[in-house]
N, CA, C and O of each residue as an XYZ file, in Angstrom:
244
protein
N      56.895     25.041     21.758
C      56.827     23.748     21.135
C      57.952     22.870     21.678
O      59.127     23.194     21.850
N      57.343     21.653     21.923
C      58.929     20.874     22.696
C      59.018     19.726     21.801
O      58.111     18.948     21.507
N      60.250     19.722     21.401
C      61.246     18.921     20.378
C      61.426     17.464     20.688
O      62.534     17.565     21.216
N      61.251     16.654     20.725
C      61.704     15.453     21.106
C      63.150     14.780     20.615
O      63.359     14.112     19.602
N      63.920     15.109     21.485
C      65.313     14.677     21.032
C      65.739     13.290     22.282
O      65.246     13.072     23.389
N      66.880     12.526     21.495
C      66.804     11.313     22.495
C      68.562     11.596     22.814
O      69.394     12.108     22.065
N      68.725     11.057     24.187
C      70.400     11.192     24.539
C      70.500      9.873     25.110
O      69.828      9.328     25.986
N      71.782      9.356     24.222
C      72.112      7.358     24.581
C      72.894      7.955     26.251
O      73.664      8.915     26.224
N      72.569      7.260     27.550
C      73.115      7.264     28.553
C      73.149      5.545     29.023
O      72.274      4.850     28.505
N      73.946      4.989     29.803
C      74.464      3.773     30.177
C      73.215      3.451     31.230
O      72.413      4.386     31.239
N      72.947      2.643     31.888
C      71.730      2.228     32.708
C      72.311      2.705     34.042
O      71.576      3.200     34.897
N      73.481      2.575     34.200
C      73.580      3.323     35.627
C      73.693      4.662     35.472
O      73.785      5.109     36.615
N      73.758      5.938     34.352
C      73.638      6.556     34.313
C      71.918      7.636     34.155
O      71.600      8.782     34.472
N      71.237      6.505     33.523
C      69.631      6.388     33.494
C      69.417      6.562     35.027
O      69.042      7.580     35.608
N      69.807      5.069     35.677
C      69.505      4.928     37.565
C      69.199      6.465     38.087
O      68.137      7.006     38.392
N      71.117      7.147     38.057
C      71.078      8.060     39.164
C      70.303      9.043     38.460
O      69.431      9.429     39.238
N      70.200      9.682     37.255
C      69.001     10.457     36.777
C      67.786     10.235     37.655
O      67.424     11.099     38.453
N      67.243      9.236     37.530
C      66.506      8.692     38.178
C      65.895      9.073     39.177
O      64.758      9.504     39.372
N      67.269      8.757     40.159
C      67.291      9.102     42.001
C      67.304     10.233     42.247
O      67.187     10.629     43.406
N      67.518     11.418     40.746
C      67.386     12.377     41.419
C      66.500     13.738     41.276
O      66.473     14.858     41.787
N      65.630     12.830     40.061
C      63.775     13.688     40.039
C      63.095     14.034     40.838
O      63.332     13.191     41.702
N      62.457     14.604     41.199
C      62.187     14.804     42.243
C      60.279     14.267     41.385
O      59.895     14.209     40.217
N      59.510     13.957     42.895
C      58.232     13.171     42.284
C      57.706     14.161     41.429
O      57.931     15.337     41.712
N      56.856     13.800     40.148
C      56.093     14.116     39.102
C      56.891     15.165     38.123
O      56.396     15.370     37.015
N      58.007     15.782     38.457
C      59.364     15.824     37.441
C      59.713     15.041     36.199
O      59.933     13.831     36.165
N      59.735     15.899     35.166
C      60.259     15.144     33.887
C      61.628     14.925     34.051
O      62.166     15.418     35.042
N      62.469     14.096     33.038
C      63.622     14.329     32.631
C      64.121     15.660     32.346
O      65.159     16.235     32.675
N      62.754     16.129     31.396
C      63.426     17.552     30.766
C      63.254     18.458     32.044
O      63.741     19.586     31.971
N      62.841     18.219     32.798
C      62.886     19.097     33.915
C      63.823     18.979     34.667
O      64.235     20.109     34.932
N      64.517     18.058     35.273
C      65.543     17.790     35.977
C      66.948     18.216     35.118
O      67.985     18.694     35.579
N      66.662     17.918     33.884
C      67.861     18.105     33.024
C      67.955     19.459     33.348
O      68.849     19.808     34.119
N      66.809     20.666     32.665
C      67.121     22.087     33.270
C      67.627     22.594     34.275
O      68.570     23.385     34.245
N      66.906     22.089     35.546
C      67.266     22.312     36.728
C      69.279     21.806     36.876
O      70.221     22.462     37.319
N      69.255     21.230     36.631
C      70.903     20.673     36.425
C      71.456     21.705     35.273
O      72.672     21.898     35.276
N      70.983     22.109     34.685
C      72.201     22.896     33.874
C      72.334     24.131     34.187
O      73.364     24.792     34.051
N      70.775     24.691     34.842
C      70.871     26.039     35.607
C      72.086     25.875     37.011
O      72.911     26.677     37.449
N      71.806     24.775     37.331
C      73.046     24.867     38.915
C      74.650     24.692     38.189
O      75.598     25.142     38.833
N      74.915     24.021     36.826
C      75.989     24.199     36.533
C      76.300     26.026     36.414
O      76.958     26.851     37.047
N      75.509     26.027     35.363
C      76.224     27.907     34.670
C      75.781     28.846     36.129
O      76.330     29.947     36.071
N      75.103     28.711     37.145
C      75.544     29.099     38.209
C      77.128     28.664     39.044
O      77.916     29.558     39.354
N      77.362     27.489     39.272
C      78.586     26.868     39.413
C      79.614     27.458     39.126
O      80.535     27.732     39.896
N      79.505     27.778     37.620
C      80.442     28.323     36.846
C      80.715     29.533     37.341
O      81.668     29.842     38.056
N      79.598     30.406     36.824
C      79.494     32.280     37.208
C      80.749     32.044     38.608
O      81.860     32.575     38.626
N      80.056     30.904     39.934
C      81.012     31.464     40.475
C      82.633     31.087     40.815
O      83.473     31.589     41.562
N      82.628     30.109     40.012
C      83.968     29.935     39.952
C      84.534     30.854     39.016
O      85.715     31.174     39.148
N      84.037     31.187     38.349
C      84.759     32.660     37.732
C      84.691     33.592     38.337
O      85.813     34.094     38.263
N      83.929     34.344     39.071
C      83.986     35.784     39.894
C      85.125     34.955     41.170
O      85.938     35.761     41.622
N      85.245     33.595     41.724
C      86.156     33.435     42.252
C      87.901     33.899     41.888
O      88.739     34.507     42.554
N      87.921     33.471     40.939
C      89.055     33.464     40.069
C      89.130     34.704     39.854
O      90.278     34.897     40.253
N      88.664     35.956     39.429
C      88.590     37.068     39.054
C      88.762     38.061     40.911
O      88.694     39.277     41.090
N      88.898     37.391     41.553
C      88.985     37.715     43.052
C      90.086     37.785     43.701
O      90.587     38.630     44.443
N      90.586     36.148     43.080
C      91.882     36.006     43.705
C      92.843     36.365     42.635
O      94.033     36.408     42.947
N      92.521     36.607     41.515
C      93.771     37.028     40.236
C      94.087     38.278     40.003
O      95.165     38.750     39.643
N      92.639     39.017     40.327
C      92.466     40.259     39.505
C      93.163     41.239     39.782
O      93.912     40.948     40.715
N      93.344     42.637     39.314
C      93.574     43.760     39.574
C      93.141     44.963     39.825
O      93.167     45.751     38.879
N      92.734     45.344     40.874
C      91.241     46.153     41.044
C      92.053     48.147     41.784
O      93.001     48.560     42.453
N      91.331     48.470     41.338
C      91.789     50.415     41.619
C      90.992     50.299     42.170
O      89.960     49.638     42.058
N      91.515     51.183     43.114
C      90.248     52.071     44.383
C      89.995     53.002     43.783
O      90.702     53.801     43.168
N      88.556     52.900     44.005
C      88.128     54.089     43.501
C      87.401     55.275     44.394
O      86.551     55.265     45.285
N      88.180     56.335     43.691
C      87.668     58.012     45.227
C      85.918     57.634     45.464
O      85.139     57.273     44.582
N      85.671     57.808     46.656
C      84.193     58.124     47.189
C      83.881     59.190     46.768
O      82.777     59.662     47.040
């Protein structure tokens, strides 16, 4: 079931939304697609960080 919820954005913020649907793409589709590439983003700026910080044992073969 899909919810109809509304989000206030500025008209140039509407625009680049906009520019960057791809043809016959919803909002709610683009919106997904954008939040999946963030919490990917993320994942790897954390396994980054966990790379260069961490503390790792060798472990016997």
């Amino acid at each position: 079931m899909i919810a109809t919820k509304r989000i206030a954005v500025t008209e140039e913020v509407w625009a680049e939304l906009s520019k960057l649907r791809e043809p016959g793409e919803t909002f709610s589709q683009l919106l997904s697609r954008m939040v999946e590439r963030e919490k990917e983003g993320r994942l790897i700026e954390h396994l980054k960080k966990i790379a260069d910080e961490g503390e790792f044992v060798e472990m016997p073969l």
